[in-house]
ZADO-1210 file (C-alpha; in nm, 4 decimals, padded with zeros to 6 digits):
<atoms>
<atom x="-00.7151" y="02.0080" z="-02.1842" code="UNK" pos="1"/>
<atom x="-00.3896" y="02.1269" z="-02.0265" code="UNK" pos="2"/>
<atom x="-00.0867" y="01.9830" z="-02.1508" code="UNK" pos="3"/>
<atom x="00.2427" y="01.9826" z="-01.9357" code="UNK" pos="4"/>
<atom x="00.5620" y="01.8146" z="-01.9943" code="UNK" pos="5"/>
<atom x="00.7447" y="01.7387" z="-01.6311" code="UNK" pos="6"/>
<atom x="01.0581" y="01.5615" z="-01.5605" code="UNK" pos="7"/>
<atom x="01.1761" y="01.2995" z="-01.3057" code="UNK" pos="8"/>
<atom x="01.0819" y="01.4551" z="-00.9983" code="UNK" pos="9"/>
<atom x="00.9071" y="01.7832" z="-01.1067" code="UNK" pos="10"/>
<atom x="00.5847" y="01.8739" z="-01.0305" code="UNK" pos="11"/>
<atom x="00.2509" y="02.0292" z="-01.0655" code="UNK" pos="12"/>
<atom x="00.0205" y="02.1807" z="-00.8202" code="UNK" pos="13"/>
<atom x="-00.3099" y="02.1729" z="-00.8179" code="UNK" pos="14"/>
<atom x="-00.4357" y="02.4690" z="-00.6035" code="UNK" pos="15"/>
<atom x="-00.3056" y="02.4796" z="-00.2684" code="UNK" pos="16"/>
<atom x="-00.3484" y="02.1351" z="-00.1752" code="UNK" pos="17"/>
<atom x="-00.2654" y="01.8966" z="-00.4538" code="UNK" pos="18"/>
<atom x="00.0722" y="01.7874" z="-00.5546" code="UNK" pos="19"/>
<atom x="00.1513" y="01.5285" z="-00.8130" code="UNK" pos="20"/>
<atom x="00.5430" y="01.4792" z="-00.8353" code="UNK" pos="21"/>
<atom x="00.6485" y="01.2591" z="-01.1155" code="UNK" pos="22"/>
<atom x="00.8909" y="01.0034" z="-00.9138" code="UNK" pos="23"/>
<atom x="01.0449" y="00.7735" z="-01.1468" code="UNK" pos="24"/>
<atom x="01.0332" y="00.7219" z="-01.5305" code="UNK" pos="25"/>
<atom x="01.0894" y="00.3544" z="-01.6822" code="UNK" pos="26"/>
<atom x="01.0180" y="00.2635" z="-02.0029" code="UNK" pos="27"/>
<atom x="00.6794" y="00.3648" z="-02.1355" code="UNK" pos="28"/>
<atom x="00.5331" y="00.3802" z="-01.7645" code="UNK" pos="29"/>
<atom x="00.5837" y="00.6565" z="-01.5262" code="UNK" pos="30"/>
<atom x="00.5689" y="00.6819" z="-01.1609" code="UNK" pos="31"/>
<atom x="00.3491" y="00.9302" z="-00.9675" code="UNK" pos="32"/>
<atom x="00.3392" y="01.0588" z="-00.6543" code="UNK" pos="33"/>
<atom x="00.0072" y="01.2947" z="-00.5134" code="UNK" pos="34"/>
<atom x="00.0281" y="01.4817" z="-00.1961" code="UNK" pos="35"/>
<atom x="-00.3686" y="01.5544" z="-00.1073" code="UNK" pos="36"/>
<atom x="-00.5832" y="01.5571" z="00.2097" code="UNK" pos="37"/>
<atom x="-00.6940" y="01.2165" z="00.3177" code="UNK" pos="38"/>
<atom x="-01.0880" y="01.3837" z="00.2612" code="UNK" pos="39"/>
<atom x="-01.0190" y="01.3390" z="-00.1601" code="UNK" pos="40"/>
<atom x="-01.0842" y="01.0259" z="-00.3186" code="UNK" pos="41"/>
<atom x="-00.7577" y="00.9176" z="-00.5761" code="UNK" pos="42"/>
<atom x="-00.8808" y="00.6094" z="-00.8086" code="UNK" pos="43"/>
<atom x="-00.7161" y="00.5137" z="-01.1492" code="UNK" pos="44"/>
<atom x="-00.9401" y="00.6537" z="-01.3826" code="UNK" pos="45"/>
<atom x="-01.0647" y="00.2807" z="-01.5047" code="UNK" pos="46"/>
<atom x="-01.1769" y="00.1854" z="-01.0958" code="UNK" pos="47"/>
<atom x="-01.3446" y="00.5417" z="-01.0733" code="UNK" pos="48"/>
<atom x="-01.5519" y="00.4419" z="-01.4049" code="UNK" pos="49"/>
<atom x="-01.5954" y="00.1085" z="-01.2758" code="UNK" pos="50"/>
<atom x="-01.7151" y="00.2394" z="-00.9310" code="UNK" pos="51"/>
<atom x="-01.9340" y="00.4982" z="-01.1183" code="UNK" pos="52"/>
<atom x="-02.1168" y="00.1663" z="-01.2708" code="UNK" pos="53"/>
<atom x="-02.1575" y="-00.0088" z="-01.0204" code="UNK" pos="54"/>
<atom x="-02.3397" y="00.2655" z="-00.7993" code="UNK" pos="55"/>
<atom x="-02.5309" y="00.3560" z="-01.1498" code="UNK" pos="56"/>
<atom x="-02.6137" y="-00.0280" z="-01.2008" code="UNK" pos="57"/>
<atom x="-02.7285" y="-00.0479" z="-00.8322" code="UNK" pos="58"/>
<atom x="-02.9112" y="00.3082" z="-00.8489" code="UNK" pos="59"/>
<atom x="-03.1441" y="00.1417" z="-01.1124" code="UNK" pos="60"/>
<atom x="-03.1699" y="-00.1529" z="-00.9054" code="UNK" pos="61"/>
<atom x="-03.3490" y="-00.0075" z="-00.6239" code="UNK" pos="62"/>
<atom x="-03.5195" y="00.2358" z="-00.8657" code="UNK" pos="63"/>
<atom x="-03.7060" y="-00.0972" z="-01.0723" code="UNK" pos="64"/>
<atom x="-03.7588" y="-00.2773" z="-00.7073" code="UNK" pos="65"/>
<atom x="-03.9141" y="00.0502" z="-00.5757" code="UNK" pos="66"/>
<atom x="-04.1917" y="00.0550" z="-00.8825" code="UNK" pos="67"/>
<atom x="-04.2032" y="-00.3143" z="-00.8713" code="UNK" pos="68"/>
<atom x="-04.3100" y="-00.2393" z="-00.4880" code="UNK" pos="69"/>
<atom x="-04.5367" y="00.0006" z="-00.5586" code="UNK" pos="70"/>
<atom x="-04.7528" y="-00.1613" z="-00.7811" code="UNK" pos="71"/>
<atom x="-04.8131" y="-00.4201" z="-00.5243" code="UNK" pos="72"/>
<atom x="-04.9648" y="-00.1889" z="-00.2929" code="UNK" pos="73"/>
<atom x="-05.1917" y="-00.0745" z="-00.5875" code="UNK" pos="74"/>
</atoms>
C-alpha cells in the first residue's frame, strides 16, 4: 500500500483522469473531493462491499432456482 500525507487542499492524481483534492480537515474527519469521468463508479468502500453482497447473495439466488428448475424438467 501507498502511503501519502496531503494537506488542506493538496492533491493526488491518479493517472490522467483521477483527482482526489483533500478540501477541508475537521477534527478526526477529512473532506474529499474526486475529479473523475462520470463512466467510474465512486462508492464508500462499506456501500461497494455492501453492493458486492447483494449482487453475490442474488447471483446464488438465481444459481439454486436454476438447479431447482432443472430438476423439474428431469
Amino acid at each position: 500500500m501507498l502511503v501519502l500525507t496531503r494537506k488542506k487542499n493538496e492533491s493526488i492524481q491518479l493517472g490522467e483522469d483521477i483527482e482526489i483534492k483533500v478540501l477541508a480537515i475537521e477534527g478526526d474527519q477529512i473532506k474529499l473531493g474526486i475529479d473523475a469521468p462520470k463512466a467510474i463508479d465512486i462508492y464508500r468502500k462499506e456501500i461497494y462491499v455492501d453492493i458486492k453482497d447483494q449482487n453475490n447473495e442474488a447471483m446464488n439466488i438465481s444459481t439454486d432456482l436454476l438447479h431447482l428448475l432443472s430438476q423439474d424438467k428431469e
